[in-house]
N, C-alpha and C positions, 0 to 999 in steps of 0.2 A: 750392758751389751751381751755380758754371756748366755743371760734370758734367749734373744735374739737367736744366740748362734745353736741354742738348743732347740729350738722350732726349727730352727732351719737346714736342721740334720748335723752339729756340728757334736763331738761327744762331753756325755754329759755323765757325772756320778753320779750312784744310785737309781732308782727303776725310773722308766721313761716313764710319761705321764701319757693319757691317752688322748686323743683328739680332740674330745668335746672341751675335756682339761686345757687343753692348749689352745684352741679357740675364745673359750670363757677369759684364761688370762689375758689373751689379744685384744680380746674386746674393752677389758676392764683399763689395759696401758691405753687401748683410745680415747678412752672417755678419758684419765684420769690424767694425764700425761701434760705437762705445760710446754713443752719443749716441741715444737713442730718438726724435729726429726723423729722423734723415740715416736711421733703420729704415726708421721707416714711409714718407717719400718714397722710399724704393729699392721699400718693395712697392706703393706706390702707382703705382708707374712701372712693375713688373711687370704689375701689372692690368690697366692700359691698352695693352697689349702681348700679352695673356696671349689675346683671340680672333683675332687678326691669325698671335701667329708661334705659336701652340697645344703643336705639338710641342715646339720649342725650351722654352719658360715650362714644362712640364712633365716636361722631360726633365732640365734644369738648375734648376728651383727649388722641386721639391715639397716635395723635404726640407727646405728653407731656411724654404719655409713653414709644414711641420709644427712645426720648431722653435720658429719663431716664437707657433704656438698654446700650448706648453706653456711659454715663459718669459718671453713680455711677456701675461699674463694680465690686469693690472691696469690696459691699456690696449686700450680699448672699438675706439677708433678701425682701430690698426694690427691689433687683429683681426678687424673685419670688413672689410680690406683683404686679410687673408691667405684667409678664407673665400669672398671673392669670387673671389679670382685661382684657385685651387681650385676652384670652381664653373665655370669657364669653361674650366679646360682639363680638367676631368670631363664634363661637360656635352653630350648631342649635341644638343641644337635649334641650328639654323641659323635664321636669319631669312629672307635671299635660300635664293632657289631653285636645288638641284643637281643633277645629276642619278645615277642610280644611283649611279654606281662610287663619284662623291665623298660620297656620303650614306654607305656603306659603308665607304670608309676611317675617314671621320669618327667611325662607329659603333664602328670598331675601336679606335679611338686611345682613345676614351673607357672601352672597354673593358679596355685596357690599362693607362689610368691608375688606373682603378677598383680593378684585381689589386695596382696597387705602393702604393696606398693601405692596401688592407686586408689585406696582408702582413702586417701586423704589427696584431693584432685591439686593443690599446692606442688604435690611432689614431681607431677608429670610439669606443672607452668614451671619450674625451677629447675627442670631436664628441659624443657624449651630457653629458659636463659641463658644456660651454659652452654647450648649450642652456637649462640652468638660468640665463644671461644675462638678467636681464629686459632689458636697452640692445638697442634697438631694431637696431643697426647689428650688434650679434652675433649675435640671434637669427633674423631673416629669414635673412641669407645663412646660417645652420646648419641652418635645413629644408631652404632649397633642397638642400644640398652634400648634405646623407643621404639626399634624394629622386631623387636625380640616383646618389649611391652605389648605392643601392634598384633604378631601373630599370635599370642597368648588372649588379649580381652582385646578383641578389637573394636568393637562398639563404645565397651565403655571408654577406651582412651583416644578414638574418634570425637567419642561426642564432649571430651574435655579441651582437646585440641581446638576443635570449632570454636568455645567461646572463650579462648583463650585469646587477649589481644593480639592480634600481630600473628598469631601461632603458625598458620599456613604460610604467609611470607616468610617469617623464618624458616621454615624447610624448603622452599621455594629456594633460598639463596646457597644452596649445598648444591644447585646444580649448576653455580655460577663459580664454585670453588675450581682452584686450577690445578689441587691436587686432585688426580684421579681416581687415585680410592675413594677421598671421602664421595666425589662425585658421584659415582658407583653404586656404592652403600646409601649413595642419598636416591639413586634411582627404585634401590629396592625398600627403601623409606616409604616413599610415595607410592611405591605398589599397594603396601599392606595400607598406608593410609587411606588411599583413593578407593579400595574393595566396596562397593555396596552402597556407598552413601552419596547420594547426589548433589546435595551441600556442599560436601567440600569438593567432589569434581566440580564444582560450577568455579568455586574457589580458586583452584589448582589453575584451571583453566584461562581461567582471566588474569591468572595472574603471568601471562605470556607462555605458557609455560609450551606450548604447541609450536611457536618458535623457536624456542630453545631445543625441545626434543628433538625437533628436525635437523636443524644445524649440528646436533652429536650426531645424529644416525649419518650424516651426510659427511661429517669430519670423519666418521670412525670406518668411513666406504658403502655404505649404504648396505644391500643383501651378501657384500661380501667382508665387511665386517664383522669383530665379535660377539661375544656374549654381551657386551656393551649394547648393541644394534638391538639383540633380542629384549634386554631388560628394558628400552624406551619403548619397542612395538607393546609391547604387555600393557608398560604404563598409559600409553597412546589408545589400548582398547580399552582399559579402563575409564578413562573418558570419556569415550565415545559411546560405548554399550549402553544403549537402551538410555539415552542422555539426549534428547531431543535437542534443549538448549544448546550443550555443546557441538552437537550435528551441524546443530544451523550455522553456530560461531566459528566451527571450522571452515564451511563452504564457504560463508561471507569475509574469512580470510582468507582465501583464495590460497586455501594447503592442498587443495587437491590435486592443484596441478603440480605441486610440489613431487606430489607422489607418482608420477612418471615417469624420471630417471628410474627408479629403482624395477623398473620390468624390462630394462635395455637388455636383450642378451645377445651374445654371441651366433658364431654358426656352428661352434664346437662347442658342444653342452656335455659334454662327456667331464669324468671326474667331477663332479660338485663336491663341494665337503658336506659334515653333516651338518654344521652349522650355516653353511649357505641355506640349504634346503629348509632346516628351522627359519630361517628372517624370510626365504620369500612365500613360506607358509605363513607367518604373522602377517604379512603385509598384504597376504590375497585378503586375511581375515579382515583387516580393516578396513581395505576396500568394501566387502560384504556385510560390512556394518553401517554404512554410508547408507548403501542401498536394500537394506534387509525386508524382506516383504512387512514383517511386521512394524516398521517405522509409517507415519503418516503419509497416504498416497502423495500429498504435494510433495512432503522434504525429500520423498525418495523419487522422485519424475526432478524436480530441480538440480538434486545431485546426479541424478544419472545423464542430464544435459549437458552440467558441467563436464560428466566425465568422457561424452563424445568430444565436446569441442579441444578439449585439452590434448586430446587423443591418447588416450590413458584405456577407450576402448581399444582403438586400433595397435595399442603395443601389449594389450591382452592377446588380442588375436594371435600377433604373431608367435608367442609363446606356445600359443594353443597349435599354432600347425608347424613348430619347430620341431626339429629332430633331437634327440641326446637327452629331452628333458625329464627326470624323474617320472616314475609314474603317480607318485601322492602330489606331486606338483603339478603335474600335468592334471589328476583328477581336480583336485582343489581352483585352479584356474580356469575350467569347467564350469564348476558352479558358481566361480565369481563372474566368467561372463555371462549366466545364464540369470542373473539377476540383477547385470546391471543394463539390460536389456527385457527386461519383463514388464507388461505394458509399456514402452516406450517403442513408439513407431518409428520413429528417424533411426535410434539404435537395433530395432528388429528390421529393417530393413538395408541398413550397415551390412549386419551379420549376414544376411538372404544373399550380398554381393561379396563376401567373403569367398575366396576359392584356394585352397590346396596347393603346393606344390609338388605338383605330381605332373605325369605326364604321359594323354590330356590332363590340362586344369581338371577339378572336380571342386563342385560345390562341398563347402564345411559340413555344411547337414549332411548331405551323403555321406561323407567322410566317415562324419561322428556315427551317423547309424548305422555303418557296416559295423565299427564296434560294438554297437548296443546289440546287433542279433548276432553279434559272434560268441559262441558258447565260451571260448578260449581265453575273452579277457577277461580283468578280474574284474571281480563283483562290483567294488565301490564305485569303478571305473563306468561300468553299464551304467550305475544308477543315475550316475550325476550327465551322462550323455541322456537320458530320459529326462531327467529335471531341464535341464539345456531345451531340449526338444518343447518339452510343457513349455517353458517362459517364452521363447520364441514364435510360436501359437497363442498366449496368452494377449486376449482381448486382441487380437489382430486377424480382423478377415480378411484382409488381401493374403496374408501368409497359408491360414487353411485355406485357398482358394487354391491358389500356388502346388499346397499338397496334393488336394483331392484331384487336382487337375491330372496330376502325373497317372492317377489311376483309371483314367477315362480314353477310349479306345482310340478317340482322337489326336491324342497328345501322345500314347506310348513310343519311343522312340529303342529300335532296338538295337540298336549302336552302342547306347551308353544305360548306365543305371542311375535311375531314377531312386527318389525318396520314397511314390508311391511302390514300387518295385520291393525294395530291403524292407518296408513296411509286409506288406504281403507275402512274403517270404518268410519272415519273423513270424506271422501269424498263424501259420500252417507246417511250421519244422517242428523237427519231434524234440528239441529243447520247451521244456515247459516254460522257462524263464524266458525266453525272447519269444514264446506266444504271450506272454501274460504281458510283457515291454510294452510289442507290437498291439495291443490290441488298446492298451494305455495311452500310445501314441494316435493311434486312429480316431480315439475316442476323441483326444486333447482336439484336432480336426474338423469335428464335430459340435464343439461345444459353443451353446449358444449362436448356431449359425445354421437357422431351418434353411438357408440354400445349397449348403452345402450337402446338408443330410441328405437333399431329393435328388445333390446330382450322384450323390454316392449310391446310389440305387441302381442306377447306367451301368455301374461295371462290371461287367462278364470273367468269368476267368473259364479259361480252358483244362478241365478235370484228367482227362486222357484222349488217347488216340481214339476215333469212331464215336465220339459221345459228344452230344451238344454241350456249348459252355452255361454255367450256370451261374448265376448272381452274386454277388458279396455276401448281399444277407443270406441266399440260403446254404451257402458252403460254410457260413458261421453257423449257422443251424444243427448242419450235417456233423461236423466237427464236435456240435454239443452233446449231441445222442449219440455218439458213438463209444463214451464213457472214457474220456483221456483223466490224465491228470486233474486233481482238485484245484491248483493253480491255474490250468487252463481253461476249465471251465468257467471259473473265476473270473480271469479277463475277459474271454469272449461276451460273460452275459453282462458285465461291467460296459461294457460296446454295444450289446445290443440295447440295453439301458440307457445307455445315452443316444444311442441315434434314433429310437422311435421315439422318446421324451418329446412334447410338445413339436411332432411331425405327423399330423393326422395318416399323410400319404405313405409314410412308413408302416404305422401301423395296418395299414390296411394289406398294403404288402405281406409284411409277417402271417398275418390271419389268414391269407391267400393259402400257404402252404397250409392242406389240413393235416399235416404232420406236429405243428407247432403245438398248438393249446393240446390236444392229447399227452404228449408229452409232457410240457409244463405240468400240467395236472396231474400226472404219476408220482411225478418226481417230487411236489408238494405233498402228495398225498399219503405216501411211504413214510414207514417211521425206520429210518439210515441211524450210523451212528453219528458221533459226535465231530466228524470230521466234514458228514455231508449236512451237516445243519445249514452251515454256510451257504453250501448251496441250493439249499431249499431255499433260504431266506431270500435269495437274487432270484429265484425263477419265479417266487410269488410278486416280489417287486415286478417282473418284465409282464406277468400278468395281467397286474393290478394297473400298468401301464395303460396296455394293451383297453383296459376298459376306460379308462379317462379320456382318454384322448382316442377314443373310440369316436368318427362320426354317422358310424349305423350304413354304411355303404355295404357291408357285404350281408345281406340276410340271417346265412347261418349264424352268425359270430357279430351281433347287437351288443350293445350295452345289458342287455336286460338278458339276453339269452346265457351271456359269459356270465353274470350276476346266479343264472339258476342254475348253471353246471357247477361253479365254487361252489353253491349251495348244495346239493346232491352227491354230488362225488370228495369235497373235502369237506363243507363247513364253515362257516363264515367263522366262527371262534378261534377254530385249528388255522383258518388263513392266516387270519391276522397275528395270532401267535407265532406262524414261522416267518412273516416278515417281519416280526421283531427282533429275529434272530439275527438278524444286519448287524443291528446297533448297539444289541450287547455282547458281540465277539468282544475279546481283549484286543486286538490289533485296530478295533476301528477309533477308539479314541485315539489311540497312539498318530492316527495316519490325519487324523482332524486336525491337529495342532498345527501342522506348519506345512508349505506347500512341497517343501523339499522333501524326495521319497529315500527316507535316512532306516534301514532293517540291519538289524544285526546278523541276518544267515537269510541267503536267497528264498528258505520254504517259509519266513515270514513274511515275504512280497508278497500282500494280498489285497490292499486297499489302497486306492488313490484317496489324495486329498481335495478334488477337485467331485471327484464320486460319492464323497461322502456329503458334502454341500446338497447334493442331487437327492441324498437318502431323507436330508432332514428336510428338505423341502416336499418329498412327494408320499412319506411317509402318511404325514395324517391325514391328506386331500386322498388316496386313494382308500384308507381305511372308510371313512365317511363315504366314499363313491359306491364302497362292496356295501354298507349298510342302505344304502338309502333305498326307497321303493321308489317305483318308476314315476307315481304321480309328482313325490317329489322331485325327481329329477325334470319333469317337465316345467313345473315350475318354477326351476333354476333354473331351466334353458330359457326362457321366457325372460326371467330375470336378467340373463344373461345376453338376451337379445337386446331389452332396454338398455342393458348397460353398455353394451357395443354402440347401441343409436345415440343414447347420450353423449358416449366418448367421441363418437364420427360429428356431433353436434361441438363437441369442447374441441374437436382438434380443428376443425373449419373455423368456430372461434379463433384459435390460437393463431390458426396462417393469417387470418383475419387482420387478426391485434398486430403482430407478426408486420405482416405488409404495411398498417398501417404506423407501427413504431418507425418503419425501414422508413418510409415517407417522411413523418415528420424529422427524424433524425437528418434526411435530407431536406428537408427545407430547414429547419434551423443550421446546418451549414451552410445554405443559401442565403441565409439572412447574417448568418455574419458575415458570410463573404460580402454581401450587398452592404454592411454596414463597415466593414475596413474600406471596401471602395467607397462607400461617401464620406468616412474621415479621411479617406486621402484627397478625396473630390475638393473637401471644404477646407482642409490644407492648403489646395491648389489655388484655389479658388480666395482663402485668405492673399495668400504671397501674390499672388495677382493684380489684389485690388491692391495690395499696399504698392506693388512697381508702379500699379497705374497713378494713384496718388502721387508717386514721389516726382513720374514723369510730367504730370500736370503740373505740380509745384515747379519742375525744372522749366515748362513750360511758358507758365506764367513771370517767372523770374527773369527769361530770354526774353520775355516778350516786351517786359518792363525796360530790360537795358535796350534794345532795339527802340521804343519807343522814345527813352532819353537822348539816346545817339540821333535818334532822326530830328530831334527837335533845339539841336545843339547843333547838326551841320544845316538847319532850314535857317538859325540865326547869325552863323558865321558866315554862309554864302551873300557874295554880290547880290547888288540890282539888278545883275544882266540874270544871275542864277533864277532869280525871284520870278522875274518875268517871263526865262521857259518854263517854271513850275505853275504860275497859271492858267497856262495856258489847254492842259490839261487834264493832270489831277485835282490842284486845288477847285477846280469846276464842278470837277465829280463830286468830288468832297461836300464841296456846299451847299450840291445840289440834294446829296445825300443828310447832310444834318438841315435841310430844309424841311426836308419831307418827316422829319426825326419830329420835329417842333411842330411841326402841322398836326404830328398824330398826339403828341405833349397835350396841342392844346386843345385838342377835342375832348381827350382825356380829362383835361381840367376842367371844361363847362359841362362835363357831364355830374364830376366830382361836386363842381359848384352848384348844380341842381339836388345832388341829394344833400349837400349841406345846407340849403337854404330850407329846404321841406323839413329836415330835422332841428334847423332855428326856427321854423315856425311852431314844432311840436312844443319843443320847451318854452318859447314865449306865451303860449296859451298855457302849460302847467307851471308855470312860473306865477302866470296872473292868477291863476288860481291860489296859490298854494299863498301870494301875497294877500290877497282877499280873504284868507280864513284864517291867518296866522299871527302872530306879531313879529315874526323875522321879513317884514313887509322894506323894512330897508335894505337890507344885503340881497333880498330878491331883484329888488330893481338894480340895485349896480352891477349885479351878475347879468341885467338884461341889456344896461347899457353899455358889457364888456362883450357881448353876443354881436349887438347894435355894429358896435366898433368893429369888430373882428368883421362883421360880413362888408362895411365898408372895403375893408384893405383888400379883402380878397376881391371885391368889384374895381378895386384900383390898380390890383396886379391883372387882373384879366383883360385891364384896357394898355397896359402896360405892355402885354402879350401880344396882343392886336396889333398897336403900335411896331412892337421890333419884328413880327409880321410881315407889319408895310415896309419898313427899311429892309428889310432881309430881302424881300422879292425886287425891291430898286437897284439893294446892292448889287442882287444876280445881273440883273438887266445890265446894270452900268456894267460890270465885269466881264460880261457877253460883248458889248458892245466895243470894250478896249482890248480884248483877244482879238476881236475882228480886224483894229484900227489896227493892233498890233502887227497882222498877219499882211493885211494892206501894204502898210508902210515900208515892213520888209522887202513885200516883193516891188514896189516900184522904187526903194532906195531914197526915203524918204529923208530930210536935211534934218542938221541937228537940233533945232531948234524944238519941234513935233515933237524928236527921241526925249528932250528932257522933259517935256510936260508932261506926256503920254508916262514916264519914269514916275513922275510928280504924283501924277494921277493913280498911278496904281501903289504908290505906298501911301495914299490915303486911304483908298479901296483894302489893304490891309491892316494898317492901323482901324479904320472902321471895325473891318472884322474880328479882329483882337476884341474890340470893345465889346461888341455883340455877343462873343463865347464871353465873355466876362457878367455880361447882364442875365447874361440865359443862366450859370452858373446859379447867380446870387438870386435869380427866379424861382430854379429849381428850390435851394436852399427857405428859402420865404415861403414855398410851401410847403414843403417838410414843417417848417413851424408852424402852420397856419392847420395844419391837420393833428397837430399836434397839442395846440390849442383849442382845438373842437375835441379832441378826445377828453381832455383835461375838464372842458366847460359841460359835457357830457358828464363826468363821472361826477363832480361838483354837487349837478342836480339833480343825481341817484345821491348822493352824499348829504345831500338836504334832505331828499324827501325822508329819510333812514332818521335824522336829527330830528325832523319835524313829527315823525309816529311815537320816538322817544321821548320829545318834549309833551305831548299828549298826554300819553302815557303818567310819566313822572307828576304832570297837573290834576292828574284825576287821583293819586295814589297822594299825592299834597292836600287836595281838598278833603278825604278819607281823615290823614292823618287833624287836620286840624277841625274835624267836626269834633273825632275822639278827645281832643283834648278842650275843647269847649264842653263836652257833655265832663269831664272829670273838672275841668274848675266850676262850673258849676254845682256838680255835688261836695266839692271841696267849700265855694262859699256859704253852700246852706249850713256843712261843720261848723263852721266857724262861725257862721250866724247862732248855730244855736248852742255852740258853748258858748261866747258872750251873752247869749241871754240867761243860762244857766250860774254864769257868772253874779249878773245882776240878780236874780233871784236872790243867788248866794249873800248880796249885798256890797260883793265888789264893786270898785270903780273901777270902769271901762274907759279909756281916753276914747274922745271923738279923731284926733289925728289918725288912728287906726282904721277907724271906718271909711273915712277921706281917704287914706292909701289905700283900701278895700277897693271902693268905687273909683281911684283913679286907676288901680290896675284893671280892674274890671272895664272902662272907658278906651285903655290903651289894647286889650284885646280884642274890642270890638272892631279897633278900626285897622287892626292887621289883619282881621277874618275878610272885612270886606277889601283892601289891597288884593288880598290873595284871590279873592271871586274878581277883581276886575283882570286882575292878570290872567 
């Protein structure tokens, strides 16, 4: 221990040892030490040592350290003694102040240690294990050391972290700890990790991590929270930047609308701190990231829906025309609603009903454009009410209409100010910057909308008192020759560039004044210095215009004639050479990149980005237009006529196709509709039939028991009952199953005519078939089963006749005793009469009983009698079929037994003539053999003729 207490500043005899000295032995008690305290006091003595002598502790003990993390694991203490000491000679923050050179070593060394660290990619997964330490003393100094790892080699210990199992879930779960430091430090963990790689953002991200962020920013107060609030918005743009996927997975968690409390503000915006101002500057930013022009047009029109309906615009807005609010917050809120509104029509037309509270109301735009031509605000502020102004115009011609409108003599209103108004104003003050805004704005107005360009043609302005007023275009004119500023010139011919651009009618205007092409052609002509190249290079542009979209209306000023003035007075080479002076200014790529007009000092406002689009598009079509000779250019026009007829031919097509898509799409909804209505028809129409079935069944099952009931009270009633029921239903009745049987047996002698013609068919092919056959016996008893059968039926038809004649006597007699009946009643005839007449009529029904009983077993006789001709019918199809068979089979018998007569006959001649070769031989042959020869030979003979006689 007294070792110890001499590093540790305690006194020691004899000369103090020097640093690297005292290091080296520290190192040597770690390695060499069994005792897990004399460890950790040597790295505790490291630590303490480890910012002072930096190199040396890192040069001599990182290994000792690493070692230490992988085999005293089980002790909390001595490693976050090795994690610290680690930390400190990784680490570049300095506390005290140094200057350059030592801030740079120092970067370096940390740099260095960072490379022999992560030499061996083990080192960093085994700083990702120990972070699963819940003990407070391992896990702290483990963020810091991989944060510090992070901002030294960030790539390389990114890309170790990535395919490290588990590696991003484990730092994921430090923003779940509920100590708040390491929380913290876990937020600025994920900073350095998330930088630049889109892998692990995608990681990060799914791994909830956009709920969690939200829930701190929202625990911690949202834009009025700490430095805690700032550290999640950083990590939150990390995500999001230039992260398509996470773009999307944010919208489709529905975080946007999350982000709406945090723009709630007050009506006393005074005092912010600086840290409020810092979070609601992150949070414009991340809105502006959602919606960034350069994101995909869909993801950025879907997020900017979302961000209407949430109303996340409309609590923009209000910010935007609060009082008290910062002016970088204020500018910044500018530009986020100026692009979460660009191309979006619902939201550009939001903003167009925005108004002021002021009083009168005033429109936003107005509002915003009095700032933009007021010399007095500040710069960044103008710029981003310009960018507002571009996006709100952007692809939106109801909006330039709106504009241009205010500038037209019809609509001026001189009560209030208009946009057109502050516009024009801007364009003509003797600030160069809100001519060069205004004439930016004008432009924006203009673009891609040839209606608007010819109504902007209409507007007059009034010059001074006694002098007529004079046009837009030529007061922009006037303005340009009168040699103002290089910025204003600038804008102006920027404007005049885009409103003749593809406006034939303008150009012709322009050429109108013959003050214009003189001009231009000086000013191209002249060799200026370096300052007016620029504007050489625009005035050859508005020229070069001027001849493209030339349609030869004014004589002097042709295509061909402006082609021989360039040629004479500059030079086609010298032309073209100064409008290339556009495109290799420094400032014009600058102003190409992005739509937003972002200049470091007001004299670099020289280029839109919207104008530069304009340059690369008309640059080379007009260079080719100054070269070309006229025949060629007829020939183009020609070309150019076909290809107009052609396109008027494809666009007649397309309404065509068009009408006829619309049609069929209508009738295929026609036809489903027509087809749901007939599955419901046939629905209906099923359930229908089946009620109707079931009511039939219910029907016929009523009918049955009504039928039983009637025929169980006609047998339990009296004779007295009996006898008023003859009297006149059972009359009807009988009279009715009279005429039943009269038609019965029409029916049956007609039946019996065709069955007797078709017994005589089969009796004649019967006789045939017996005459040529030998089935001559079963023919005839089939004919004497024919024979018999047409008996019965000539015995039931006499049968028929018979119950006939009693049926019509029954009637008679039954007539006759209703009458007797009806008599006797009315003169009160004696008893004697009553019980005969009684007698009489329950014979008369007994009879009739019998007669439904005969007629039944009639019916039923000939059901069998018909049933029997079907039978003796198909019998003698069934014969004739047996009879073709049995032919057959005879002729295919007689075949076979010729074949085997001709094979025992060459088989007797073998055998003849091997017993003769036999006897030759001098064998003896028995005669018994030859005998059985010729008896078999005798007995085939006379099965060959059986079989001919069969």
């Amino acid at each position: 221990m007294n070792f110890f207490r001499g590093v540790m500043g305690g006194q020691a005899a004899g000369p103090q040892p020097s640093g690297a000295e005292t290091i080296q032995k520290l190192c040597d008690r770690v390695a060499s030490s069994t005792l897990l305290e004399d460890r950790r006091d040597a790295v505790r003595a490291l630590k303490s040592l480890s910012k002072k002598y930096r190199m040396e502790v890192g040069t001599q003990a990182m290994d000792h350290l690493i070692n230490i993390l992988q085999t005293d694991r089980s002790d909390s203490e001595i490693l976050g003694y090795a994690l610290d000491t680690l930390y400190n000679i990784i680490c570049n923050d300095e506390e005290e102040e140094q200057d350059e050179n030592a801030q740079k070593q120092a970067d370096d060394l940390g740099t260095q240690f960072t490379e022999k660290f992560i030499q061996d990619p083990e080192h960093v997964t085994l700083l990702l294990t120990l972070l699963e330490e819940f003990d407070f003393h391992v896990r702290w100094p483990g963020v810091k050391l991989l944060t510090a790892l992070l901002k030294n080699q960030g790539a390389q210990v990114q890309g170790i972290v990535l395919v490290s199992p588990m590696g991003v879930s484990r730092l994921m779960d430090l923003l779940a700890d509920s100590r708040e430091v390491i929380r913290n430090d876990g937020l600025l963990l994920l900073q350095q990790l998330t930088k630049g790689n889109a892998a692990i953002q995608k990681i990060v991200a799914f791994e909830n991590a956009f709920e969690r962020l939200l829930d701190i920013i929202t625990e911690e107060g949202s834009s009025d929270g700490g430095i805690v609030v700032e550290d999640c918005l950083l990590l939150l743009l990390n995500l999001l930047k230039n992260n398509s996927s996470n773009q999307n997975f944010f919208k489709e968690g529905s975080f946007i609308q999350r982000m709406k409390p945090w723009f709630e503000v007050g009506d006393d915006n005074s005092g912010w701190s600086a840290q409020k101002v810092t979070n609601l500057h992150l949070m414009l930013q991340l809105v502006r990231v959602m919606v960034s022009p350069v994101n995909s047009p869909g993801a950025t029109a879907s997020c900017q829906k979302s961000m209407y309906q949430c109303g996340l615009l409309q609590q923009l807005c209000t910010i935007l025309m609060a009082t008290g609010v910062p002016a970088d917050i204020l500018t910044e809120t500018i530009n986020t609603v100026s692009e979460v509104i660009r191309g979006s029509q619902v939201n550009q037309d939001y903003f167009a009903s925005v108004n002021a509270p002021s009083n009168p109301p005033r429109p936003a735009i107005v509002v915003l454009l009095m700032s933009m031509v007021n010399e007095r605000q500040p710069f960044v502020l103008r710029c981003a009410v310009l960018y507002c102004f571009q996006c709100f115009l952007y692809k939106n011609q109801k909006g330039q209409g709106e504009i241009v409108a205010t500038l037209l003599p019809s609509t001026i209103d001189a009560n209030s100010i208009s946009a057109g108004q502050l516009l024009c104003g801007g364009l003509f003050s003797a600030d160069s910057l809100s001519n060069w805004c205004a004439a930016v704005a004008l432009a924006h107005a203009l673009q891609d909308n040839l209606t608007q360009k010819e109504q902007l043609l209409r507007v007059q302005l009034a010059t001074s008192l006694g002098k007529p007023p004079v046009s837009l275009l030529q007061q922009c004119t006037n303005i340009l020759s009168q040699g103002s500023k290089v910025q204003t010139r600038v804008g102006l011919l920027m404007l005049l560039c885009t409103w003749i651009s593809n406006c034939p009618i303008a150009v012709t205007h322009f050429l109108h004044n013959q003050e214009n092409v003189p001009f231009l052609t000086a000013q191209i002509s002249e060799n200026l210095g370096e300052d007016e190249r620029l504007v050489q290079g625009l005035c050859a542009l508005l020229l070069g215009i001027c001849i493209y979209y030339n349609d030869n209306s004014l004589e002097n000023y042709t295509k061909e004639k402006l082609k021989q003035l360039i040629e004479k007075r500059i030079g086609k080479e010298n032309f073209v050479e100064k409008l290339g002076f556009i495109t290799k200014h420094e400032l014009y790529s600058r102003a190409a990149q992005k739509p937003q007009p972002v200049f470091p000092s007001p004299e670099q406002m020289l280029f839109d980005h919207e104008f530069t689009k304009l340059v690369k598009e008309l640059e080379g079509v007009i260079t080719k237009a100054v070269h070309k000779s006229s025949e060629e250019e007829k020939k183009e026009e020609e070309v150019k006529k076909t290809l107009e007829q052609h396109d008027n031919i494809v666009t007649q097509y397309k309404e065509l196709i068009r009408e006829q898509d619309a049609q069929i799409q209508e009738l295929k909804e026609q036809v489903a509709s027509m087809s749901s209505q007939n599955e419901q028809t046939q629905a209906t129409i099923t359930q229908q039939l089946a009620q109707i079935q079931q009511h039939k069944d219910q029907y016929n099952i009523l009918k049955l028991k009504l039928g039983k009931e009637n025929q169980s009270q006609s047998n339990s009633q009296g004779d007295g009952s009996q006898v008023n029921g003859l009297q006149t239903e059972e009359l009807t009745q009988l009279k009715e199953e009279m005429e039943e049987l009269r038609k019965q047996h029409t029916l049956l002698q007609t039946l019996l005519g065709d069955k007797d013609a078709l017994i005589n068919t089969l009796r004649s092919e019967v006789a045939q078939t017996a005459g040529s056959s030998a089935g001559g016996s079963e023919n005839a008893e089939l004919l004497k089963e024919l024979e018999a059968l047409r008996s019965q039926v000539q015995s039931q038809s006499a049968e028929i006749n018979q119950l006939k004649t009693e049926r019509q006597e029954l009637l008679r007699s039954s007539e006759t005793g209703s009458s007797d009946v009806a008599s006797t009643t009315d003169s009160s005839l004696d008893t004697a009469k009553m019980a005969e007449l009684e007698s009489r009529l329950t014979a008369l029904t007994a009879e009739t009983e019998r007669l439904k009983g005969e007629t039944k077993s009639l019916s039923e006789s000939r059901a069998d009698l018909e049933q029997q001709l079907a039978s003796a019918t198909s019998t003698a199809a069934i014969l004739q079929t047996e009879k073709a068979k049995l032919q057959t089979e005879v002729q295919e018998s007689k075949k076979e037994q010729d074949d085997l007569l001709m094979l025992l006959a060459d088989q007797d001649q073998k055998i003849h003539s091997l017993k003769q070769r036999l006897k030759d031989l001098g064998e003896t042959v028995e005669d018994e053999d030859d005998l059985d020869a010729r008896d078999q030979t005798d007995d085939d003979d006379e099965e060959e003729e059986d079989e001919d006689e069969d």
